[in-house]
N, C-alpha and C positions, 0 to 999 in steps of 0.2 A: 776768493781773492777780490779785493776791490779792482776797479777799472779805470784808468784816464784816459778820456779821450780829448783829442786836440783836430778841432777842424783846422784846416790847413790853408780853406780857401777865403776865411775870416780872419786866419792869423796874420798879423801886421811884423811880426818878429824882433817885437820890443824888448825881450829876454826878463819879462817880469816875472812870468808863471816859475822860468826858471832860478829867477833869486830869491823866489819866493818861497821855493820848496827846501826846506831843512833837514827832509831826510834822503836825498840827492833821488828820488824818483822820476825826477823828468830830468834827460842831460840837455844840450845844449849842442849840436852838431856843428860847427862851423863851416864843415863842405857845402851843405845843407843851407843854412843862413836858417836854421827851426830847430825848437826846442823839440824834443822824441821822448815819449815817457817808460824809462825801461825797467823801473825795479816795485810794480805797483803791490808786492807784497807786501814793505816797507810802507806803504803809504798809512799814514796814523788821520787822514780823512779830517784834515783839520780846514781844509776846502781853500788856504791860502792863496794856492795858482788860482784857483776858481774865482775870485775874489779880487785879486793881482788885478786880472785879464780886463785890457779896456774893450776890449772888443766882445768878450764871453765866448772866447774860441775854446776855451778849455772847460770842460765836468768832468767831475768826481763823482763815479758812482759808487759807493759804500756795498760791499757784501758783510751783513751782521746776522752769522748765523743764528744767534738767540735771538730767539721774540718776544718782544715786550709784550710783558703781561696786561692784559685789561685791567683796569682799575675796579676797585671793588664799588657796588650801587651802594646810593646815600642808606638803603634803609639798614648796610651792615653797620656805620658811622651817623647815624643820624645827627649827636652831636659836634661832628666836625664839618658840618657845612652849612651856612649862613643862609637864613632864610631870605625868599627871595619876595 
């Protein structure tokens, strides 16, 4: 499962991270006056709040259980890669 964390002692409580987010993963607490990240299943890691954020209180960290393959050496492709 991916991860959002929100420091709290950086957050300025602008509510960007939270309009930012389209798949409702971070709410928005009004008790609180701070955004709470609740549903980080949902998150499609598209790094928006992260991005949003003028401060950088908020990251996304991605869990992608497939791992990318290593790419094949030039000498399988020799012709698709430009001499140097």
């Amino acid at each position: 499962m991916h991860v959002i964390t929100i420091d709290y002692d950086i957050c300025n409580s602008c509510k960007r991270c939270y309009k930012a987010c389209f798949n409702d993963c971070i709410v928005w607490y009004p008790e609180k006056n701070l955004p709470v990240p609740t549903y980080p299943q949902q998150c499609a890691t598209c790094n928006w709040c992260e991005l949003s954020c003028p401060d950088g209180a908020v990251k996304v960290i991605p869990h992608n259980p497939v791992r990318i393959p290593e790419p094949y050496p030039r000498s399988f492709y020799p012709k698709s890669y430009v001499a140097e």
